[in-house]
Structure formats: C-alpha cells, structure tokens
MARDONU-198387 format. One record per residue: x, y, z of N, C-alpha, C in turn; residue in three letters. Coordinates in pm, 1 decimal, m for minus. Example, Ala and Ser with C-alpha at 12.3 -4.5 7.8 and 13.67 -1.06 7.14 Angstrom:
BEGIN
1319.0 m569.0 780.0 1230.0 m450.0 780.0 1320.0 m330.0 780.0 ALA $
1285.0 m225.0 708.0 1367.0 m106.0 714.0 1290.0 3.0 787.0 SER $
This chain:
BEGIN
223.3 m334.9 m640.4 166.6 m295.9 m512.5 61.5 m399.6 m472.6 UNK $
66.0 m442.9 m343.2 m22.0 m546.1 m309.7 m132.3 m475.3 m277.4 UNK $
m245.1 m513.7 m313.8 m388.1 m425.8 m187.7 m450.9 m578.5 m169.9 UNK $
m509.2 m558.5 m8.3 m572.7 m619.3 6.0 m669.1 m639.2 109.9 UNK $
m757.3 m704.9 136.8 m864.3 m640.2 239.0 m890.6 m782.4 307.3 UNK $
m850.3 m717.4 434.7 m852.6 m829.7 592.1 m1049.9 m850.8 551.2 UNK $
m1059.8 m1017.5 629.2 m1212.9 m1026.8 659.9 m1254.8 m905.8 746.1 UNK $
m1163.3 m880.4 846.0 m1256.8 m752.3 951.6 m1325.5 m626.8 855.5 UNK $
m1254.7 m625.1 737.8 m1266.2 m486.8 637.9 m1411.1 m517.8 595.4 UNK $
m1345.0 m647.1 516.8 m1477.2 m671.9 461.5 m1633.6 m673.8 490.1 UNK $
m1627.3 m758.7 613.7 m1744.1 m767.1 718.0 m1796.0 m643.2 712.7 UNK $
m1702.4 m527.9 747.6 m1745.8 m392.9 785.1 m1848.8 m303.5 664.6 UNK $
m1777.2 m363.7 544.1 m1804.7 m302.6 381.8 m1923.7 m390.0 390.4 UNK $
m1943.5 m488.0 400.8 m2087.5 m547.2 387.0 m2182.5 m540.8 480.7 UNK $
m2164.1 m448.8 613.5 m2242.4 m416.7 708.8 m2308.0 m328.9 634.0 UNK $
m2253.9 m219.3 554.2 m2329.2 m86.0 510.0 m2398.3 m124.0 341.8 UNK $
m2331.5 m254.4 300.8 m2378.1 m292.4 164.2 m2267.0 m204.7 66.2 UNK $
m2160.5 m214.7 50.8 m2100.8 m157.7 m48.0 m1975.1 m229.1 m33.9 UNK $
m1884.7 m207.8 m220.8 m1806.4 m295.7 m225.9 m1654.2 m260.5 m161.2 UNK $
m1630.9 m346.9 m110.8 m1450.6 m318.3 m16.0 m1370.1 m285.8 m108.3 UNK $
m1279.0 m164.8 m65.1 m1213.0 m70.6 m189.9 m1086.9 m104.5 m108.8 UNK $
m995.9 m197.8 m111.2 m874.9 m214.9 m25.3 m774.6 m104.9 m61.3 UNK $
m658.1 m109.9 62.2 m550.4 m17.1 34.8 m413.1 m93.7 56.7 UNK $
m296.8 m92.8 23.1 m192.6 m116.1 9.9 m116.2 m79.7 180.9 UNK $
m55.6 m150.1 196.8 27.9 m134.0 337.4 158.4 10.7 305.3 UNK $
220.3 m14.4 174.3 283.2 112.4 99.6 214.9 224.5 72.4 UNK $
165.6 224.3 19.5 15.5 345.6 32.0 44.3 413.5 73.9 UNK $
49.2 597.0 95.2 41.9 679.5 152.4 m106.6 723.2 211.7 UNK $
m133.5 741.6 321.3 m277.9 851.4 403.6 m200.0 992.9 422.6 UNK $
m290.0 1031.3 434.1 m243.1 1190.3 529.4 m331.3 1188.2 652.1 UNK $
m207.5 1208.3 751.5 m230.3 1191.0 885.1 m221.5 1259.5 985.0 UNK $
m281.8 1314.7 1088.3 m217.9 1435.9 1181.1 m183.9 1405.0 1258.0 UNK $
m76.6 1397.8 1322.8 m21.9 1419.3 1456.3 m108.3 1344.8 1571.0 UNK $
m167.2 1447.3 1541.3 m312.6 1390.9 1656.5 m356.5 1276.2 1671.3 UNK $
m337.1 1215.2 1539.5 m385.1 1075.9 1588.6 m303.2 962.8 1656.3 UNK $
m198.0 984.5 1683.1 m96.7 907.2 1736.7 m118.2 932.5 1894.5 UNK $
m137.6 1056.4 1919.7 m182.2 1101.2 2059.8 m259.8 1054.3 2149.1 UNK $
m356.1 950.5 2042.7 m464.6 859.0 2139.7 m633.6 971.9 2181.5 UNK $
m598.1 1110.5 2088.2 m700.6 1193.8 2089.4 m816.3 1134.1 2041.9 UNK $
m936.0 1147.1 2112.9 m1060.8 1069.4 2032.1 m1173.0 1247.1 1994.9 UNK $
m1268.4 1189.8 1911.8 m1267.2 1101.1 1853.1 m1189.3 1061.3 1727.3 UNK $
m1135.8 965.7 1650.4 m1080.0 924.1 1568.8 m1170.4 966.7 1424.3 UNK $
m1132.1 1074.6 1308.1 m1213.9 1071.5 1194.0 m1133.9 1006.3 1074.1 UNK $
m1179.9 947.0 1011.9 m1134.0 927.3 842.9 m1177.2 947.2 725.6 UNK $
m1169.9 1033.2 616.4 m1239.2 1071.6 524.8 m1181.8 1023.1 379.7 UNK $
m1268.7 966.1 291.1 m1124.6 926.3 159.1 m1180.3 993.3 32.3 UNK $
m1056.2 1028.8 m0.5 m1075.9 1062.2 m164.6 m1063.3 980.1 m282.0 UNK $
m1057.2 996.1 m397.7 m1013.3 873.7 m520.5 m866.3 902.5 m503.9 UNK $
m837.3 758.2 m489.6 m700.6 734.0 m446.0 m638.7 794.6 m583.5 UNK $
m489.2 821.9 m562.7 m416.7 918.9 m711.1 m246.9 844.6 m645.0 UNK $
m198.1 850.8 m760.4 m75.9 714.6 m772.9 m22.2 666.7 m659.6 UNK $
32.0 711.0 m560.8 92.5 626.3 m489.6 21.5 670.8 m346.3 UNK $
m77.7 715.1 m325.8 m157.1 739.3 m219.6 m320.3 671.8 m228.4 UNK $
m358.3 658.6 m85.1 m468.6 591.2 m48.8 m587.3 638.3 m106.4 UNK $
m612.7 804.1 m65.7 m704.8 903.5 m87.5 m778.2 879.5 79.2 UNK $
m711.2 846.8 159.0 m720.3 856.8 311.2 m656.1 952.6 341.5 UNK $
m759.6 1087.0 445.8 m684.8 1128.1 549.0 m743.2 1128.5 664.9 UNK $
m683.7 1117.6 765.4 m685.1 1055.3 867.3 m639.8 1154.9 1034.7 UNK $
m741.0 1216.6 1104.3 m712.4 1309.3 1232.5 m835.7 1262.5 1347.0 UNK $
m760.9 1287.4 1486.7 m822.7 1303.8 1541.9 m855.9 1424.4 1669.5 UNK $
m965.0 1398.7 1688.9 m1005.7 1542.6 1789.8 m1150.1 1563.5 1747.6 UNK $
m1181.2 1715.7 1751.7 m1301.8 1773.5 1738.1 m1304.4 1871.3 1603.8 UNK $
m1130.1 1897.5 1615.6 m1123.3 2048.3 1488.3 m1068.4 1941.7 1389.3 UNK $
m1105.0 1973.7 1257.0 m1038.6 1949.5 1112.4 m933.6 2104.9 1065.6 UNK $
m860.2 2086.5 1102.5 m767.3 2174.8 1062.9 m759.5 2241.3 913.0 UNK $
m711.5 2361.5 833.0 m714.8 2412.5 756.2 m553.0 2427.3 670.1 UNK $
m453.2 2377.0 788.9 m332.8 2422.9 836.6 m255.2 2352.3 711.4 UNK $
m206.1 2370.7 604.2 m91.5 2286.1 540.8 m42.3 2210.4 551.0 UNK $
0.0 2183.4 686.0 93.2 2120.3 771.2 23.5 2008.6 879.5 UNK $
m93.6 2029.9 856.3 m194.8 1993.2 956.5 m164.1 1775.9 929.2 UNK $
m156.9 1773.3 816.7 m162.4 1655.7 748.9 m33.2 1617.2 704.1 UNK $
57.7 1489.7 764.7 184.4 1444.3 712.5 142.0 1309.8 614.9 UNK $
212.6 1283.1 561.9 227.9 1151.2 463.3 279.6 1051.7 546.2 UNK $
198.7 936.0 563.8 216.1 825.2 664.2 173.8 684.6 541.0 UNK $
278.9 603.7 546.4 243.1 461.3 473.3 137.3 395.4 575.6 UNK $
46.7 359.0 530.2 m81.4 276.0 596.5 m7.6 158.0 675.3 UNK $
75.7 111.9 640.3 95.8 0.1 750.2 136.3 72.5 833.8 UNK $
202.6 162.9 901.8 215.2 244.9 999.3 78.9 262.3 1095.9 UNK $
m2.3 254.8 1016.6 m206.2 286.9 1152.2 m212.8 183.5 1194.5 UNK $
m100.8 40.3 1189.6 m157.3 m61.0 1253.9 m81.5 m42.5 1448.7 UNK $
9.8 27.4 1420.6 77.2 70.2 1559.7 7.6 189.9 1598.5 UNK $
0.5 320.8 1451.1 m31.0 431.3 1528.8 m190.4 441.1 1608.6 UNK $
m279.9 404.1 1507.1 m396.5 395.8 1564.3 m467.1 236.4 1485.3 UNK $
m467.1 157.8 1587.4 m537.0 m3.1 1509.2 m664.0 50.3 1522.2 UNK $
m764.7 43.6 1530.9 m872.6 64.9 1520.3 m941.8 104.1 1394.1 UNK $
m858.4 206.2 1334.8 m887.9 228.4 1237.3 m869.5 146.9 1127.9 UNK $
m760.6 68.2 1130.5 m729.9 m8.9 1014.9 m874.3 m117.3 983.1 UNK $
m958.2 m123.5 1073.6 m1065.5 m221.7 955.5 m1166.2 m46.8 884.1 UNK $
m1173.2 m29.7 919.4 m1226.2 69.4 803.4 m1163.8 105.2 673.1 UNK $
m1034.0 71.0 665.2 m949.0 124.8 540.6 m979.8 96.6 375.9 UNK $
m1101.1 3.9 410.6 m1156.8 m45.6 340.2 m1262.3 30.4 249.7 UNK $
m1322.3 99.7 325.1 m1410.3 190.3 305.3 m1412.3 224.1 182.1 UNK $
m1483.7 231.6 14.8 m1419.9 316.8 m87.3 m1438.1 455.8 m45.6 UNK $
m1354.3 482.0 m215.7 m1368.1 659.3 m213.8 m1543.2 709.3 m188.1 UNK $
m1498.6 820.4 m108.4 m1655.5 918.5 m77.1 m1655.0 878.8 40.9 UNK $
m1622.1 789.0 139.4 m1715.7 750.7 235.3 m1616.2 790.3 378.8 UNK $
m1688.8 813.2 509.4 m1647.7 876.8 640.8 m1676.5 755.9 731.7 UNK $
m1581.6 790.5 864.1 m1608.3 764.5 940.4 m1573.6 836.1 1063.4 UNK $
m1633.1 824.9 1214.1 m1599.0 873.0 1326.5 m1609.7 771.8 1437.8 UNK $
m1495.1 753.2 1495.6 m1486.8 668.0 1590.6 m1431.4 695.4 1731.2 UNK $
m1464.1 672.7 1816.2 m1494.0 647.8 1969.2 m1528.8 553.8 2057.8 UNK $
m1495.1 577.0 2182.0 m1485.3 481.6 2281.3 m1671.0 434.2 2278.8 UNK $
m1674.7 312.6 2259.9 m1862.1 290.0 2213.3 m1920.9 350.7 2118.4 UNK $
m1848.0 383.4 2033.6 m1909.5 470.2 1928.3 m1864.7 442.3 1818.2 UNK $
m1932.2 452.4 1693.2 m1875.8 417.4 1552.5 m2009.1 529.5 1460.8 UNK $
m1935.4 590.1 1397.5 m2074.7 654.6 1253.7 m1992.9 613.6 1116.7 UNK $
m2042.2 592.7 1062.7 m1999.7 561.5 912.5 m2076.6 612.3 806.4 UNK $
m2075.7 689.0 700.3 m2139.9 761.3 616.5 m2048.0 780.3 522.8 UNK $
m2171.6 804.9 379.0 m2153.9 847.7 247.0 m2134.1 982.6 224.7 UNK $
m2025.9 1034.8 184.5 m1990.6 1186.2 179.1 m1976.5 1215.0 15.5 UNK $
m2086.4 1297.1 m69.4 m2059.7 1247.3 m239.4 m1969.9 1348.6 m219.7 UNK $
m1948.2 1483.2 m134.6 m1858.8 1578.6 m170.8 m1704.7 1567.6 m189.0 UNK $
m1686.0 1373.3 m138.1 m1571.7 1449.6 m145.7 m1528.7 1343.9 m287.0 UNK $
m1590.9 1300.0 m342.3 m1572.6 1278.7 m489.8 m1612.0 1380.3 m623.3 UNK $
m1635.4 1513.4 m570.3 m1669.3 1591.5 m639.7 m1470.1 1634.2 m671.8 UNK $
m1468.2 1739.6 m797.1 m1297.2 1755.1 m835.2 m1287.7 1823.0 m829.4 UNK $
C-alpha cells in the first residue's frame, strides 16, 4: 500500500505543529452521502487507522448522524472528485477534527476519539 502526503498536507500538519499521518489512495473513509451533495459545512474526524481503512470519517451538514447506514465505505482517492477540499487535510493523524466552509476552516485535537 502506498501512503503518502502531498506538500499541501504537509504545510497544513505543520501549521498546527504535528506530525503528517498520510493515507493511502486505496484506503477506505466512511463517508455520507452528504458529502458529495456539495452540503457545507464539510466535517472530518479520524480514528487509529485498522487494516485496510483510513480511520477517516467523513459528512457533511450540521447533524452527525447515529444511523448505521449513515456512513458508506469510500476509497480516499474517490474525495479527490467527491469533495477536493478535503483531501489536504487527510493528513491530519489519528484524534484530530476538522470543519470546513466557505471562508472558514477549524482544526482541532479530539483525545476522545483515540480513547477504545
């Protein structure tokens, strides 16, 4: 499996001071629907990646859904059509968020979701 992390990633990982955790174009995220829709704002949250997935999932809107179904299995090179924007964040390691919008960007440390 190749991983590897574009300069845009990187730049981004060294804006906040932490090290670029790349992801594989094969890679699985979990993705909703929603984000293909062009719904803003755009969120991404990651977990410790586990064998053949990112530990990215990936929705957009206002609600985080609860729904089973809420989240499909999408190979990461797929976010470069469905939503580009997101792809320089993919970088991000495990624990860490983001929310994105038209002029808008937040990026944050989430320890919860490296808790098991």
């Amino acid at each position: 499996m190749t991983i590897s992390v574009t300069g845009e990633q990187a730049a981004i990982c060294a804006r906040f001071g932490i090290e670029a955790s790349g992801v594989g174009p094969e890679q699985i995220a979990g993705v909703a629907w929603s984000v293909r829709s062009g719904l803003v704002p755009v969120n991404g949250l990651r977990h410790e990646p586990a064998g053949d997935t990112s530990g990215w999932y990936i929705w957009a809107g206002e609600e985080l859904s609860d729904d089973p179904g809420f989240f499909v299995p999408l190979h990461v090179e797929h976010l470069t059509r469905w939503r580009p924007e997101v792809v320089p964040y993919l970088a991000l390691p495990p624990g860490w968020r983001f929310l994105l919008a038209p002029g808008h960007e937040d990026v944050w440390h989430d320890g919860s979701l490296l808790l098991a």
